[in-house]
N, C-alpha and C positions, 0 to 999 in steps of 0.2 A: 497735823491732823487734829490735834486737840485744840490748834487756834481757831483751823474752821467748824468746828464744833460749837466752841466758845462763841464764834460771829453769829451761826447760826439762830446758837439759842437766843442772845439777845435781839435778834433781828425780828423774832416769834413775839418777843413780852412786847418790842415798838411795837408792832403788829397789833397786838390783842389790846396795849394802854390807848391808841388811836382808835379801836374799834369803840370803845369806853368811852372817851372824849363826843364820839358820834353820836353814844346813845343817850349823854347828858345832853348833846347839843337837841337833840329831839324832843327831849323831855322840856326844857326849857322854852321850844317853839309852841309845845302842845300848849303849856301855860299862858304863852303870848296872849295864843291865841284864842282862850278862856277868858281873858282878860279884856282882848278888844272888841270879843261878846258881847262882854258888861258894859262896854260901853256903847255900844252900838245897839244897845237893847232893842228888840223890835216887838213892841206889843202884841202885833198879828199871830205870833207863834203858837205853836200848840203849847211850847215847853219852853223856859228859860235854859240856856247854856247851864248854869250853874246855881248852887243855891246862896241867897244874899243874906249872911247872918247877919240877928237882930243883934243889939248891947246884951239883951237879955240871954239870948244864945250863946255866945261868946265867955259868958261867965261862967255858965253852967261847966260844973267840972267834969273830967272825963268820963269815968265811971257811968255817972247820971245821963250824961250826956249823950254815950252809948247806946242806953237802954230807952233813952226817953224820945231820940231824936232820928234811930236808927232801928235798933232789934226788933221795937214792940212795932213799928211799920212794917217789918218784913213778915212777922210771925202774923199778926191783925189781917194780913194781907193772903196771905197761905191759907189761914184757919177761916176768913172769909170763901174764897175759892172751892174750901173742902165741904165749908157745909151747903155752898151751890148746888156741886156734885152730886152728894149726899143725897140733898134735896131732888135731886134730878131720878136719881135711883130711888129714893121714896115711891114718886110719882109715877115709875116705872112697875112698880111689886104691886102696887094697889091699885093702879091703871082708874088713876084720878080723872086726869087729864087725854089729848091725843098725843101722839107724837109731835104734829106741826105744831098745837103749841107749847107743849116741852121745850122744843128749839128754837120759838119765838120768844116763850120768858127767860132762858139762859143767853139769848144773841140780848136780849133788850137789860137783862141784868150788866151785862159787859158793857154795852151802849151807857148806860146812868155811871158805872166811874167811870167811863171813860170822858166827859161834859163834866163833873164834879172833879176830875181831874186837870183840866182846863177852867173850869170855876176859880180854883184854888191856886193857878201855879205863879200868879204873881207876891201872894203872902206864904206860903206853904210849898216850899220849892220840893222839897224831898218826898215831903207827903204825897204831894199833885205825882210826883216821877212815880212812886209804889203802884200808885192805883191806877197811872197808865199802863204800868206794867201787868195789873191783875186783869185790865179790861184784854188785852190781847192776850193773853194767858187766857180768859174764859173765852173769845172768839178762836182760840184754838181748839180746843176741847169740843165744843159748840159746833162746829164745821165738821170735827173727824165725829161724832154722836152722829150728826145727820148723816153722814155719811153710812157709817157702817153698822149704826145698829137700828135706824130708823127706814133708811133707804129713801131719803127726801132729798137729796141730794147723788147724781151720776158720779164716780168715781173721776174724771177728769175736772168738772166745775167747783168739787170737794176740793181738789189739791192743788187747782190753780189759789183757789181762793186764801188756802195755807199759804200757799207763796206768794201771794201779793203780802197776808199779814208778818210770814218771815221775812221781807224787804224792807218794810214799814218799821218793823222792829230794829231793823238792825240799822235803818237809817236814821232811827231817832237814839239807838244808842252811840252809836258812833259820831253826830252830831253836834249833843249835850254831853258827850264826853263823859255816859251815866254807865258804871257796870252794871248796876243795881235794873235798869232796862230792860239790858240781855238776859241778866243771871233768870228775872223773874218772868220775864216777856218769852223768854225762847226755853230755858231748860225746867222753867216753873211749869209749862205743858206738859214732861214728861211724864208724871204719873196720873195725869187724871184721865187717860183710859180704863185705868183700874179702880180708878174712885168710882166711876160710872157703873159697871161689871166687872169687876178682875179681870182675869183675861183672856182677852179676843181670842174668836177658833180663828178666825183672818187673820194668822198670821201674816200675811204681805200685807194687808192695809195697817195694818201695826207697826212690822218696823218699814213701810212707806214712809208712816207718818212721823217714826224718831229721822228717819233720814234726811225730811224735809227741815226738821228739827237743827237737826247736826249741819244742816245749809247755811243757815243763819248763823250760827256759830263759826264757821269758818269764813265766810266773809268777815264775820269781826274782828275774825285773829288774822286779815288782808291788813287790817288798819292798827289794831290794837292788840296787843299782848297783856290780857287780863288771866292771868296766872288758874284767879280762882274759876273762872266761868269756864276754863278750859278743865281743869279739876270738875266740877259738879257735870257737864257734861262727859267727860268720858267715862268716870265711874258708875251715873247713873244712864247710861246706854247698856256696858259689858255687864252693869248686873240683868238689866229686864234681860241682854240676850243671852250669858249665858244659865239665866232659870229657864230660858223658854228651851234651850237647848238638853239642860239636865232632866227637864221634866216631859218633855214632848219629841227631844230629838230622836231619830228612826230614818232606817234606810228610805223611806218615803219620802221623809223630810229635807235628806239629806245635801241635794241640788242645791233647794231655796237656801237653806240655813248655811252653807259655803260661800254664796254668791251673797247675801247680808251679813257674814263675817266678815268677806273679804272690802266689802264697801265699807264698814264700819274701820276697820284696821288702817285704808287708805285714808280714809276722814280723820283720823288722830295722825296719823303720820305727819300730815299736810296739818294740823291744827299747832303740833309742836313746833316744827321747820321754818314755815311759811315765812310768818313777821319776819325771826331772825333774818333768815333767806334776802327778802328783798330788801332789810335794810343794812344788810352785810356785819351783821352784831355774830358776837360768840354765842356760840347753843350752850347753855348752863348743864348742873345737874340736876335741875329742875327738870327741863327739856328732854335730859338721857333716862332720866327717871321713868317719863310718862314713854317715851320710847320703848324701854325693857318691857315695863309693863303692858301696853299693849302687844309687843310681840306672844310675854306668854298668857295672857287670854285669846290668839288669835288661836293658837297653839294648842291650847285648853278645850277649845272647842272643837275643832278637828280629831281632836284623842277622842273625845264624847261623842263626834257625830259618827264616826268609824269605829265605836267601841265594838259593835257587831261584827266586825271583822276580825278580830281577835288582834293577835300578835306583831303579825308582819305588819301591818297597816301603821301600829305605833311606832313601832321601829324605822318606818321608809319616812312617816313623817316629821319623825325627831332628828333624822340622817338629813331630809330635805332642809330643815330650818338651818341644820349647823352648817351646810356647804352652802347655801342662800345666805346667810349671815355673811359667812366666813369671806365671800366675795364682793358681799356692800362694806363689809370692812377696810378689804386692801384698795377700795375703789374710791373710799372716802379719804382713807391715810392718802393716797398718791393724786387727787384731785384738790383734796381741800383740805391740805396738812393740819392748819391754823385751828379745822374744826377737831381737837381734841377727844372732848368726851365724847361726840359723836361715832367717833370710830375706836374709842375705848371700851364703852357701850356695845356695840354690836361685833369686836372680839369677843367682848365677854360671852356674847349670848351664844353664838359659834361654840366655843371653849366647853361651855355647859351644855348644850344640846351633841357636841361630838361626842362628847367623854359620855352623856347618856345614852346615846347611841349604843357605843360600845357594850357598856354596862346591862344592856338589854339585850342585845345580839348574843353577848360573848359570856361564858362562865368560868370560873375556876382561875386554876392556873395560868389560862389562854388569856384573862384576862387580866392579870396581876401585869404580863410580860407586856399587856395593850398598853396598858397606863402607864407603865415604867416608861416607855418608850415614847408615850405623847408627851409625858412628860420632861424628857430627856430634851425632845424635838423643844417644846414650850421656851424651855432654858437656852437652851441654842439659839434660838430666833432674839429671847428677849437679851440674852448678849453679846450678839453680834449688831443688832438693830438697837440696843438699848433704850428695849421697851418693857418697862417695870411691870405693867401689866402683866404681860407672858412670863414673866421670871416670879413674879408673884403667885399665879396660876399654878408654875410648875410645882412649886413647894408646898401649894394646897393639895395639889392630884399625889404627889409625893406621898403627903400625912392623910390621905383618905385611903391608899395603897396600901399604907402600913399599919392603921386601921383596920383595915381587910384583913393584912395577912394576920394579925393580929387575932381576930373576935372570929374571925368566919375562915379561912383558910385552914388553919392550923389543928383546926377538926376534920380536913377533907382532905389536905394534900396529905401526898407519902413523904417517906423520909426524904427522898434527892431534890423533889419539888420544894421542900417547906428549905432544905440546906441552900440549893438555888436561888430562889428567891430571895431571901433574908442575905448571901452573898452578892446579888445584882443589887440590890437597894442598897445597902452599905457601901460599897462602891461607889457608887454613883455619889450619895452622897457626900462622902470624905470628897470628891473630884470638885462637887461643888462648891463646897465650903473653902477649895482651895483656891477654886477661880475668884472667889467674894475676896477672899485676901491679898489674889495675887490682882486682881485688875480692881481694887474697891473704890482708886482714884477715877479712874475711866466710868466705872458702873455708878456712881453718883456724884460724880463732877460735871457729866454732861446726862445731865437724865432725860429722857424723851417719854414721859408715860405714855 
């Protein structure tokens, strides 16, 4: 038993060291093919593949280099765009201008970098990339104004027109092989509805328009696993929804803001997964990170959009996450072993959403005997399955148990309850300490987190 153990495991590390050989072998293509870019330069382009450093580039040292040839483009490029906006709301308070041409000088500001960005991109490769990136960053902004606060624009010709520029975007990032495209072309749109007016009572045409957002994003991450552009996108989505949820959600609301949780939640699931997925690489904990994380802002918002319901409502939907979890768990360990963190990850979320469960449902004593026993169950599974995870678990529900009984029981139970207790936990414990001694070969000679 312990030699098929022993095959096992290392038949897992070939596995995951080949999945790694793959994902250099790609990296190594993607360069290739950057390379026979540069040589095949074709002048006609909107944008070079790559930027061609000068001598004088080259020296510059990192530090400066950073700041001189990177940051102050990005920030230049942002504080540009704000004070459009700015400028745009100006013209709005003091009702300067009309609306048509409000959205003529902001479409025709985007239009000038965007020709100055093609001016420049044969000497100025990174510079010309920013500013193409700001030009479709303000014809987004530009499209959704006319859309919803001007009304010069139908709600349909509005948001084909976003998605032709989310296509555009994302075929000129994926292309040039530019994150700096995406980051500032697709997730640089998200806050200038609120630069314009804070924010929209149109909710739908708001998060419409992050959705169309989040389109373009996930086609990138079809092609490309750009870590940070998946980071600024999802963080800067869950906060605009859940303020809009803290501050406006109501049983009214409550449909809409479900059905754009629930698209926003599949959109990151699919933004993490995807790359890995088709190109059969290992999901990191990078990946299991932004996983957890959007599970409990999905989670988050549901507690908030049902806060009106009082009690049960949190409790069925804290019950619902851990037995939903608890089943993409066992479907992921027996599908896609190899995928580790993946289904370490969403144990965990199970684990913590059951034991909350409980912990809300259940009081006192009633509860002391819940946790003992999931906990008892945790240890069990993680050593006959010898999965650390669960064995790790158990020994935290353990010390959170005894904790309890500790700080908060010992004031409330009676005598046979607090003697009970304090005898099942002691118990239990000494049994386990013995199992760690008597199998400690077995429990981490073949460890299966």
């Amino acid at each position: 038993m312990e030699k098929d153990d022993k095959l096992k495991e290392l038949l897992q590390k070939i596995e995951a060291l080949s999945l790694q050989i793959e994902k250099y072998k790609e990296e190594v293509d993607l360069v290739k093919d950057e390379v026979s870019a540069l040589k095949n330069d074709n002048p006609g382009t909107p944008l070079d593949p790559m930027p061609k450093k000068t001598p004088t580039e080259q020296s510059v040292p990192g530090f400066e280099n950073f700041i001189g040839l990177k940051l102050i483009n990005f920030v230049g490029i942002i504080v540009l765009l704000a004070g459009l906006t700015i400028g745009v709301k100006y013209v709005i308070d003091v009702d300067l201008i009309s609306p048509f041409m409000r959205v003529i000088l902001t479409y025709l500001a985007g239009t000038v970098l965007f020709f100055i960005s093609l001016r420049l991109r044969k000497k100025y490769q990174l510079f010309s990339l920013i500013l193409f990136s700001g030009s479709m960053a303000s014809a987004y902004f530009t499209t959704y104004a006319a859309y919803e606060y001007y009304a010069l624009l139908p709600a349909v010709p509005a948001f084909i027109v976003m998605l032709a520029l989310t296509f555009f975007t994302v075929y000129n990032s994926i292309k040039y092989n530019r994150q700096e495209i995406a980051i500032l072309g697709l997730t640089g749109a998200y806050g200038i509805p609120f630069f314009v007016r804070g924010n929209s009572e149109n909710v739908t045409a708001l998060f419409a328009y992050i959705v169309i957002i989040n389109f373009g994003v996930l086609l990138v991450s079809f092609r490309k696993y750009w870590l940070s552009l998946m980071y600024i996108s999802f963080f800067t989505t869950w906060l605009i929804y859940l303020s809009w949820v803290t501050l406006y959600g109501s049983a009214e609301t409550r449909v809409k803001g479900i059905a754009f949780g629930y698209v926003f939640f599949a959109f990151f699931i699919l933004n993490s997964l995807v790359f890995k997925t088709l190109k059969r690489l290992a999901i990191t904990n990078n990946d299991t990170f932004l996983i957890i994380l959007n599970s409990l802002f999905l989670y988050l918002s549901l507690i908030l959009l049902y806060k009106e319901s009082g009690k049960i409502a949190a409790e069925n939907i804290t019950l619902y996450f851990g037995a939903i979890y608890l089943f993409a768990a066992i479907a992921v360990r027996k599908y896609l072993a190899s995928q580790r963190h993946v289904y370490n990850g969403l144990f965990g979320i199970s684990i913590v959403a059951l034991v909350t469960f409980t912990g809300m449902k259940y009081i006192n004593f009633i509860l002391t005997l819940i946790w003992v026993s999931m906990a008892v169950i945790m240890f069990v599974a993680g050593m006959l399955f010898k999965l650390k995870l669960f064995r790790i678990a158990a020994i935290l529900l353990f010390a959170a148990t005894l904790v309890k009984l500790l700080l908060v029981d010992s004031m409330r139970f009676n005598s046979i309850q607090k003697v009970s207790a304090y005898i099942i936990i002691g118990v239990i414990l000494l049994i386990i300490s013995f199992l760690y001694q008597k199998y400690k070969k077995i429990i981490f000679g073949t460890e299966k987190h």
